[in-house]
Structure formats: structure tokens, C-alpha cells
C-alpha positions in Angstrom: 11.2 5.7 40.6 13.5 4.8 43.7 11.6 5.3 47.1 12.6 8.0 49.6 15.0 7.9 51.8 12.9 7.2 54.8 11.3 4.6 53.0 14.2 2.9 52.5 15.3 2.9 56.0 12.1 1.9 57.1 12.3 -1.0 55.0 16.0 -2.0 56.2 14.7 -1.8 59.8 12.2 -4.5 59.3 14.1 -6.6 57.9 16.5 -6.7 60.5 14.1 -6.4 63.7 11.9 -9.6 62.3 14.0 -11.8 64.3 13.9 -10.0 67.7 10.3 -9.2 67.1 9.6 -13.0 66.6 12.0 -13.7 69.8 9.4 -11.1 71.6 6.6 -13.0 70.8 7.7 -16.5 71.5 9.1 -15.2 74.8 6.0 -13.0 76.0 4.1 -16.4 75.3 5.9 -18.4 77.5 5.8 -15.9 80.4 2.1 -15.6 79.5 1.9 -19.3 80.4 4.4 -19.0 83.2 2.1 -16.6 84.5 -1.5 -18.4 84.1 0.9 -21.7 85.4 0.8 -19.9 89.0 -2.2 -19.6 91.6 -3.6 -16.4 91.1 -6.3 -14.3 91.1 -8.5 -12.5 88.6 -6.9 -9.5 89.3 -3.3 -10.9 89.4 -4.2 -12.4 85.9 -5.3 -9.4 84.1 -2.4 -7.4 85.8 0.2 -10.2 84.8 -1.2 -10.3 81.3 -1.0 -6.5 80.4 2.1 -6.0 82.1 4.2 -8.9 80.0 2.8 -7.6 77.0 4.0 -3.8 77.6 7.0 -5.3 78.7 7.4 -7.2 75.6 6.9 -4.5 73.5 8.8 -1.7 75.3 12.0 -4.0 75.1 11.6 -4.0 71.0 10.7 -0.2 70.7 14.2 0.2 73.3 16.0 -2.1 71.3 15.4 -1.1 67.7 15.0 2.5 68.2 16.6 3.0 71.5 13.5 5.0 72.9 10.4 3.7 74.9 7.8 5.7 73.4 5.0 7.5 75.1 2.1 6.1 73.1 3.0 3.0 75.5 3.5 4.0 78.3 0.6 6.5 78.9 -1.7 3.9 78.0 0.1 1.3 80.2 -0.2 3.0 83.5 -3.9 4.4 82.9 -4.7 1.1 82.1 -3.1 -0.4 85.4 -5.4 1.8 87.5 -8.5 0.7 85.7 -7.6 -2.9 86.4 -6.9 -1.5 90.1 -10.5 0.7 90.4 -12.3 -2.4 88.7 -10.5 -4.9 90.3 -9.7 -4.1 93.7 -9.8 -0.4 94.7 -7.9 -0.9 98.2 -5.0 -1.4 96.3 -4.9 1.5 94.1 -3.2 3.7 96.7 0.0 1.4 96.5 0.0 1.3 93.2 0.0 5.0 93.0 2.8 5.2 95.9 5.0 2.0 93.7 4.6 4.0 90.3 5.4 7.7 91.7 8.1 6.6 93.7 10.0 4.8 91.0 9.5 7.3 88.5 10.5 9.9 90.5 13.9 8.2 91.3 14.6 7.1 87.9 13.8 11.2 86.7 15.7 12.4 89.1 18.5 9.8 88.2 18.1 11.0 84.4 18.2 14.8 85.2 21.3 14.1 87.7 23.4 12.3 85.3 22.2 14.3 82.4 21.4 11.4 79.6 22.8 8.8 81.0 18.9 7.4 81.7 16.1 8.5 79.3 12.8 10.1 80.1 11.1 6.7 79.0 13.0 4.9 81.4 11.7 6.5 83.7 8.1 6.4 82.7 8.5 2.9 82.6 9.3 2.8 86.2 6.8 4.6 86.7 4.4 2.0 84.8 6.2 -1.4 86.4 5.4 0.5 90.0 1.6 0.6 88.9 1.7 -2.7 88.2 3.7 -4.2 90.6 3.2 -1.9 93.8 5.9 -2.4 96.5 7.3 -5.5 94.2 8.4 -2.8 92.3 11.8 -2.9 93.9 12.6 -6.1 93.5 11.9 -5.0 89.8 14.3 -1.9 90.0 17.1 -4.6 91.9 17.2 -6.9 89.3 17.0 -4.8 86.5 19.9 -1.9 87.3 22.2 -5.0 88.9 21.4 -6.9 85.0 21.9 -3.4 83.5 25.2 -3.0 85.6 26.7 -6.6 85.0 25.9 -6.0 81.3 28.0 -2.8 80.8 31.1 -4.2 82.6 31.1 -7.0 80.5 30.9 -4.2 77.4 33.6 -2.7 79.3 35.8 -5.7 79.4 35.1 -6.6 75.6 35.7 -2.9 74.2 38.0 -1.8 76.5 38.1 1.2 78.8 37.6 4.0 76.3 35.1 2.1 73.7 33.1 0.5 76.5 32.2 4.0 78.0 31.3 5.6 74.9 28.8 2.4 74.2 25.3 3.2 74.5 23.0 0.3 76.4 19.4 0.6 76.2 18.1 0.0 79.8 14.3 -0.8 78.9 15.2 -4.7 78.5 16.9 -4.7 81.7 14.0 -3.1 83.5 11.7 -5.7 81.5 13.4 -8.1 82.3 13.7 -7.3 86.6 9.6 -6.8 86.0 8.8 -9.8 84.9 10.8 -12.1 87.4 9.5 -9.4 90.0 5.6 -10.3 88.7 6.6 -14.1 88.2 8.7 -14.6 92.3 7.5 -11.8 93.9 4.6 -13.2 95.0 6.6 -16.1 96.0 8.5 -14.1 98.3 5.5 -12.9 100.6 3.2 -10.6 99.7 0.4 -9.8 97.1 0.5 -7.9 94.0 -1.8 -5.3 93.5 -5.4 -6.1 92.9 -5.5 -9.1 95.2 
């Protein structure tokens, strides 16, 4: 008896999204130890730690099935304010002020340029800001200039008229200005929250 449709699909999709799920894990392990590698504090740590792995996982959901789904996200950021409260409660105001501010601009960016950004794009800003607090923008920097430099090379490979029809997922761009943004920040001045 062949197998339904969806079945089917489902199947397919594994199979091609074993690669870039092994990729995701070999990669979040490395910044995992990139992470641990740098003077920190307990609260840094288990910040660091949960944020590279949402990261990690919101750039495979964006990238096989171009959405960043809720079910990580709401957990995410409820989950950076009970490392804040635990961990250092003085901080949990800028966390809230990082994650509302960046989520409101990327929502009203989405509602302004009607689908050219998701919704879960910007929930995830609104999760990188509770973890990151005012590194957040260097987060947001890297990730829209990455974003930006990536479609104009689509532009210039498809042309014009093909390049502007291309959808880009922005989650892995955003992942990837997060996790330089929790890796340098730091080294720029400053503390993350919970330190």
C-alpha cells in the first residue's frame, strides 16, 4: 500500500536536511566551546549556552521550512528571563527593554513592507534582545548588513528580475549577527545580561 502523500514528503525532506542538520550540530558545538573558551560568568554561560542552541535550531526550522516556529521561540524568551530572575535580577529590566525593542522594530518592519520579514523574524528579535540586552544591536548590524550583502549577491547571480522574486530566509542571518554579538560583544565593553 503506498504511503500518503504527506508521508512521502516528510520522508524526502529528511533526507535532504540530514546534511544541514549535521552542519547544525557540528557548528553549535564549536561555538558551544568558543563560548565556554571565554572568561565568563555563570550567568553568561547558561545564557551563552541556550542561546546558541535556539540559534542553531531556529536557522534549520528557517532553512528547511522557511518559518521559525513559535514552539521555539516562546520557550526561548521565557526561558531567558528565568536565567535573568535566577541569575541576576538587576538585569532583567534590560533584557526586557533589548527584546521589546527589537521586536517591535522588526514587527513594524514586517507589517510596513507587508511580507517581506516574517512574524518569526521578529519574534526572534525579540528573543536575541532577551538574551543579549543592549548587544542586541550589534546582533541586528551584523545580521540585516549579512542579510543585505547576501541578496545582492542573489541579485547579481539571477539577475534583476529573478533575484527580486528569490525568497531569503532571514533567521540564519539574524543567528548568525547573535552569535558573534554573544561571542565579541563582550569584547567590546560591556556585560551581557546576567553578569
Amino acid at each position: 500500500m503506498p504511503e500518503p502523500p504527506a508521508a512521502q514528503h516528510g520522508q524526502r525532506g529528511v533526507g535532504r536536511s540530514q546534511p544541514l542538520r549535521i552542519v547544525a550540530v557540528v557548528a553549535l558545538g564549536v561555538l558551544w566551546a568558543a563560548d565556554l573558551a571565554l572568561p565568563r560568568t555563570t550567568a553568561e554561560r547558561v545564557l551563552g549556552v541556550a542561546l546558541l542552541a535556539v540559534l542553531a535550531r531556529v536557522t534549520v526550522s528557517d532553512l528547511e521550512e522557511r518559518r521559525i516556529p513559535n514552539r521555539v521561540t516562546l520557550p526561548a524568551g521565557v526561558l531567558a528571563l528565568l536565567i535573568g530572575l535566577l541569575l541576576d535580577p538587576s538585569e532583567v529590566p534590560g533584557q526586557i527593554l533589548g527584546g521589546l525593542a527589537t521586536g517591535v522594530f522588526l514587527t513594524l518592519f514586517a507589517v510596513l513592507t507587508r511580507g517581506g520579514l516574517g512574524m518569526g523574524d521578529a519574534k526572534l528579535g525579540l528573543v536575541l534582545g532577551l538574551y543579549l540586552g543592549h548587544y542586541v544591536l550589534l546582533a541586528m548590524v551584523l545580521g540585516l548588513v549579512a542579510s543585505a550583502v547576501f541578496s545582492l549577491g542573489v541579485l547579481v547571480r539571477r539577475g534583476l528580475r529573478a533575484g527580486a522574486r528569490t525568497a531569503i530566509p532571514l533567521g540564519p542571518f539574524l543567528a548568525l549577527g547573535g552569535a558573534v554579538a554573544l561571542l565579541a560583544g563582550p569584547a567590546l565593553g560591556g556585560r551581557l545580561p546576567g553578569t
